[in-house]
C-alpha positions as CSV (number, residue, x, y, z in Angstrom):
1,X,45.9,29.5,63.5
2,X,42.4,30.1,62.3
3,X,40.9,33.1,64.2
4,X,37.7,32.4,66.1
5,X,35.6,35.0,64.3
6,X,36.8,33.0,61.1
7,X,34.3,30.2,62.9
8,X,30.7,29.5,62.2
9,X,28.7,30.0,65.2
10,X,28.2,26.3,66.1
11,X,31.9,26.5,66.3
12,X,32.7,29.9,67.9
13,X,30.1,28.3,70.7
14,X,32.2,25.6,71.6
15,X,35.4,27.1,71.9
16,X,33.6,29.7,74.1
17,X,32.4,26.7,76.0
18,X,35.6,25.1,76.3
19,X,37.4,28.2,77.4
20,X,34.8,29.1,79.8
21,X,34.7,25.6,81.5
22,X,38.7,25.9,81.8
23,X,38.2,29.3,83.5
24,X,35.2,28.3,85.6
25,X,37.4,25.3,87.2
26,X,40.2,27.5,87.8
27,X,38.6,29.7,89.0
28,X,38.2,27.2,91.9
29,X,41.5,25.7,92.3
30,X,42.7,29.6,92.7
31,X,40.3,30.2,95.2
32,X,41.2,27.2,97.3
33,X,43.6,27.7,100.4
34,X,44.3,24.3,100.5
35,X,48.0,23.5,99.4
36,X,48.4,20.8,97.2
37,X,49.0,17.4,98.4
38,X,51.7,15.2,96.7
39,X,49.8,12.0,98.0
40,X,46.1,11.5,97.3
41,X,43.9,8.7,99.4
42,X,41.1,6.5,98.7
43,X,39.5,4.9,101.9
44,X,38.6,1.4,101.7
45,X,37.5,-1.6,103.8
46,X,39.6,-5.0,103.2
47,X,38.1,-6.4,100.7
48,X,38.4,-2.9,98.5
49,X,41.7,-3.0,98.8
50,X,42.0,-6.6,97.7
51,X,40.2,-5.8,94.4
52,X,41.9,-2.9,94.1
53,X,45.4,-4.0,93.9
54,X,44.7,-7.4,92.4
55,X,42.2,-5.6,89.2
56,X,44.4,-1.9,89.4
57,X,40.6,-0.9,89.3
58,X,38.8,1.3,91.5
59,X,35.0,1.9,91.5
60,X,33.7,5.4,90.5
61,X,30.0,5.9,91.8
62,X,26.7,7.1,90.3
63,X,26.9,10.7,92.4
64,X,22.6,10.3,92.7
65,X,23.7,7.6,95.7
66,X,26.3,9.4,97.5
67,X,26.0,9.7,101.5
68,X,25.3,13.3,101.0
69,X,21.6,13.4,99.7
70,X,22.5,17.4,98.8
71,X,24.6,15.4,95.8
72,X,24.4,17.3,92.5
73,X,21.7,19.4,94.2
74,X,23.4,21.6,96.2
75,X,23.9,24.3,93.5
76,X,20.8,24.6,93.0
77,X,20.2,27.5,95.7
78,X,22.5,29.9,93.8
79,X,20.7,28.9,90.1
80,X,17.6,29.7,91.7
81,X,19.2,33.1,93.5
82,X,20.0,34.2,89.8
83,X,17.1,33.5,88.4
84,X,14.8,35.3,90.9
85,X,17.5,38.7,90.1
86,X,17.8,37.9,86.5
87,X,14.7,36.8,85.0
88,X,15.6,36.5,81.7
89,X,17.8,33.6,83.0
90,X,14.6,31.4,83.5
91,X,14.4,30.1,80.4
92,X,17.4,28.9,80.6
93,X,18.2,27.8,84.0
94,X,14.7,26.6,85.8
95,X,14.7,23.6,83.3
96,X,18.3,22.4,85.3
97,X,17.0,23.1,89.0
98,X,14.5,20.7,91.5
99,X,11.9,23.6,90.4
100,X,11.5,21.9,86.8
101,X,8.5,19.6,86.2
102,X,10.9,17.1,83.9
103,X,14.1,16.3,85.4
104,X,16.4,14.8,83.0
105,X,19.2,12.9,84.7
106,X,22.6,11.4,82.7
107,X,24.1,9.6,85.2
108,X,28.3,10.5,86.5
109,X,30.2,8.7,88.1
110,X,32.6,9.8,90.9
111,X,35.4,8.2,92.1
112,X,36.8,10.1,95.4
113,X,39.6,11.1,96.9
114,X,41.0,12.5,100.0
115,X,44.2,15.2,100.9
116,X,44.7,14.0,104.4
117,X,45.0,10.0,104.5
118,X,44.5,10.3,108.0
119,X,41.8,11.3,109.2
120,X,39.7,10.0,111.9
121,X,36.7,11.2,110.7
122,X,37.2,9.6,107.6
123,X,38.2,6.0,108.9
124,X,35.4,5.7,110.6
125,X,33.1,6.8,107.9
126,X,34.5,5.0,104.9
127,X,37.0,2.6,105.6
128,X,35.7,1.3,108.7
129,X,37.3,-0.7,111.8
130,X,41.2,-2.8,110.0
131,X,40.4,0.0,107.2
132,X,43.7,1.9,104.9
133,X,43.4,4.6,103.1
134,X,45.5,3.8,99.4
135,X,47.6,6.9,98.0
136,X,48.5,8.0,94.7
137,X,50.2,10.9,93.1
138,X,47.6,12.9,91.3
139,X,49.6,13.5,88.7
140,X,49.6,9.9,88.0
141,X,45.4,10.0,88.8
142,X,45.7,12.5,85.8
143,X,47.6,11.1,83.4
144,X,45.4,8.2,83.6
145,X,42.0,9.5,83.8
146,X,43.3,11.6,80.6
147,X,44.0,8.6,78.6
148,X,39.7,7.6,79.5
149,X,37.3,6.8,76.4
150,X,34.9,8.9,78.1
151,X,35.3,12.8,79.4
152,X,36.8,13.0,82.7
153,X,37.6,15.9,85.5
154,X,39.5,15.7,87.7
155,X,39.4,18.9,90.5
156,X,39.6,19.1,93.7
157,X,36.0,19.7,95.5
158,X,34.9,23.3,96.7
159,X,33.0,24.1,100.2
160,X,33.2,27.9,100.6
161,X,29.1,29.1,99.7
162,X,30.8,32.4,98.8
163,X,33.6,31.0,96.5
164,X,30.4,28.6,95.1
165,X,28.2,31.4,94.6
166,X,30.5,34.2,92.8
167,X,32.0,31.5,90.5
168,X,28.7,30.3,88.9
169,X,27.4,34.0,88.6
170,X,30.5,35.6,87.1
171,X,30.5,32.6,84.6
172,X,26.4,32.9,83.8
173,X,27.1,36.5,83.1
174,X,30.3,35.5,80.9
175,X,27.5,33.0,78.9
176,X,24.5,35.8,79.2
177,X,27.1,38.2,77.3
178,X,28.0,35.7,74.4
179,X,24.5,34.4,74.1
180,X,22.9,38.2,73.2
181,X,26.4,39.2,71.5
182,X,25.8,35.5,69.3
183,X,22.2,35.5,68.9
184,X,21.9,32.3,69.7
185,X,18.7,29.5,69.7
186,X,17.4,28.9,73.0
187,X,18.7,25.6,72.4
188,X,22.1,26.6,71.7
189,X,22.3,28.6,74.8
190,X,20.8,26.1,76.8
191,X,23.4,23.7,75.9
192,X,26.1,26.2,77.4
193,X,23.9,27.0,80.2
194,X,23.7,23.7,81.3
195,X,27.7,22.3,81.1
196,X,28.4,25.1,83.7
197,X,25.7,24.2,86.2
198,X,27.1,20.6,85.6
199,X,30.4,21.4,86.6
200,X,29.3,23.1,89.6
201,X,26.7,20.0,90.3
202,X,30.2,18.6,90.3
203,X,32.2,19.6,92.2
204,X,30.2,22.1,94.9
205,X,29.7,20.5,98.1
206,X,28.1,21.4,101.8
207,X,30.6,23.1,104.0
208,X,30.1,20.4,107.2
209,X,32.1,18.1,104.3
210,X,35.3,20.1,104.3
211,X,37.4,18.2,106.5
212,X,37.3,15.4,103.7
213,X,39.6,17.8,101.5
214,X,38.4,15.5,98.9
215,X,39.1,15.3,95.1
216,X,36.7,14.2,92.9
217,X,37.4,11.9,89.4
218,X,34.3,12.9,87.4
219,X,33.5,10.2,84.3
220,X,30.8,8.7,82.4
221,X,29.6,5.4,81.8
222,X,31.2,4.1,78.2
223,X,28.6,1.9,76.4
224,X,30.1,0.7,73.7
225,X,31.5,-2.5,74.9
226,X,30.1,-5.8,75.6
227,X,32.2,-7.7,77.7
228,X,30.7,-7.5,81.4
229,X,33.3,-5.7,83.5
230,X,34.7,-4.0,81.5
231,X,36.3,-0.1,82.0
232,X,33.9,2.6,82.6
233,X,31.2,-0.2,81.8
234,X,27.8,0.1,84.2
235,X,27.9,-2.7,86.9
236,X,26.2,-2.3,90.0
237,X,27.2,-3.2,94.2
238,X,25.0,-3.5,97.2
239,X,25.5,-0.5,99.3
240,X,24.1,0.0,103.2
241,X,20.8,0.9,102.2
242,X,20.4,0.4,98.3
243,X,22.0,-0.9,95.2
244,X,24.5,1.5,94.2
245,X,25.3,2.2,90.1
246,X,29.0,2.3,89.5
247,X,31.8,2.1,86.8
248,X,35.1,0.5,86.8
249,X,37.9,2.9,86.6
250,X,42.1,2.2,85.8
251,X,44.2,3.3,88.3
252,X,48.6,3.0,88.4
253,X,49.7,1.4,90.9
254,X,49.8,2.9,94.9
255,X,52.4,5.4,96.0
256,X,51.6,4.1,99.3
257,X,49.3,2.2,101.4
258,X,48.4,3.9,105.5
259,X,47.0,1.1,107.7
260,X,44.2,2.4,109.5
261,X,43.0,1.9,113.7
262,X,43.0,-1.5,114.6
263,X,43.6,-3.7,117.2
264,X,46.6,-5.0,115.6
265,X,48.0,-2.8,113.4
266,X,51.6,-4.5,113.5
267,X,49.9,-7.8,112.3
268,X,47.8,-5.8,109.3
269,X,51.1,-3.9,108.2
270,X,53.0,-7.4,108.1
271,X,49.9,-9.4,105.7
272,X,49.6,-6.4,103.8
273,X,53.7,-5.9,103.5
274,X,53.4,-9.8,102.6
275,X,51.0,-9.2,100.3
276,X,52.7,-6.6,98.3
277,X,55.7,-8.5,98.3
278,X,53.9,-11.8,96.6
279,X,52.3,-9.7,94.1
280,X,55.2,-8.7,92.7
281,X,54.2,-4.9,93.0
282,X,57.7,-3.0,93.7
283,X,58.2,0.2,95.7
284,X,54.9,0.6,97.6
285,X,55.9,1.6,101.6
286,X,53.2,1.1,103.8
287,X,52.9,2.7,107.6
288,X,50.6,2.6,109.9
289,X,47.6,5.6,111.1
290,X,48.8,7.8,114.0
291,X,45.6,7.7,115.1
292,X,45.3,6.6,118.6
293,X,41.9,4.6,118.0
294,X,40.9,1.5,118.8
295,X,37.8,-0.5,118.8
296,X,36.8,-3.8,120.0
């Protein structure tokens, strides 16, 4: 194995930068008291599910139109923080914040997930009145977002402001070191800079959202195919209030299917069971919400 100071410095740079983004998502997952959930869910509406199961698709969203309008934005507040105690940070960090006169935006593209598939909160906010909320293993999510043309993450999402805050500063003072140690361009260290503020633009999210326990499939839009419809191909979808930018991401099939409140849940679990069975889709259980909610 060649030894990293055998590396030119372009080189030595982006093995730092991998390393460090591998140690800057850990450092999440390790400070996360969630336990892991065998059985990830994806809240839909009927006709989601339809296209869901029939295509083995799922949409991943341009994050700049989420429901939370702190989206991608609300690292922001600790950048800032860092730059007002470090100030030979600014060069390198105002450029990424709301404070920069040009904003550059590459769109990303989030498909979510939740750890509970049974929450209240969440029918009612995504999947609506005769909703379900589709599982999969993650390891199967994983498997397949690894096999993506484009570069994927996949990690759950963190809500603790103190857990936020320590693990952007320790990892800008990780990049500060190798930066002076490396003498490198401001353009060079820019470039590191900015894939850690990304991944925390990621994956950081307000506290009130973290009953959703969700986890986020991160990917970019692939443009190097024609045909309309295609995988990680740009396609748009009216939303409540505006169009919303999206990709189309491959999924494997359900590990299972939770019906969500409605007035007849008995008669949703026997289409959908018929449904399954027609489709010639094999080992998929279905059950119905335990939520006692029903609205007319």
């Amino acid at each position: 194995m060649t030894d990293e100071t055998d590396l030119k410095q372009p080189e030595r740079a982006q093995v730092f930068l991998q390393g460090e983004s591998e140690r800057f998502m850990k450092s999440l997952l390790e400070a996360s008291t969630e336990p892991s959930s065998e059985i990830i869910y994806h809240y839909s509406g009927q006709e989601a599910l339809l296209g869901i199961l029939k295509s083995a698709r799922i949409f991943a969203s341009d994050l700049r139109f989420m429901n939370d309008h702190t989206e991608r934005r609300f690292a922001d507040r600790f950048i800032e923080q860092m730059i007002q105690e470090n100030e030979g940070l600014g060069p390198f960090l105002l450029p990424l914040t709301d404070q920069s006169p040009v904003q550059i935006e590459i769109p990303e593209y989030a498909a979510c997930f939740s750890q509970d598939g049974d929450s209240l909160a969440q029918w009612r906010m995504y999947a609506g009145f005769n909703g379900y909320a589709i599982g999969w293993k993650p390891s199967a999510i994983a498997e397949t977002a690894m096999a993506s043309p484009t570069m994927t993450h996949f990690f759950p999402c963190c809500y603790d402001p103190e857990v936020q805050r320590k693990s952007l500063a320790d990892s800008i003072g990780r990049i500060k070191e190798f930066v002076v140690a490396e003498g490198l361009t401001l353009e060079a260290a820019s470039y590191l800079y900015s894939n850690i503020v990304w991944c925390a633009r990621s994956f950081y999210k307000h506290p009130s959202f973290a009953y959703e326990r969700e986890m986020r499939l991160i990917t970019f839009e692939h443009r190097n195919q024609d045909r309309e419809g295609t995988d990680y191909q740009f396609s748009v979808r009216p939303g409540r209030n505006n169009l919303i930018p999206y990709v189309r991401v491959p999924v494997p099939t359900p590990a299972e299917i939770i019906i969500g409140p409605s007035a007849h849940p008995e008669r949703a679990k026997q289409a959908l069971d018929e449904l399954i069975i027609r489709s010639g889709i094999k080992n998929l259980p279905t059950k119905i919400s335990s939520a006692p909610f029903v609205e007319f």
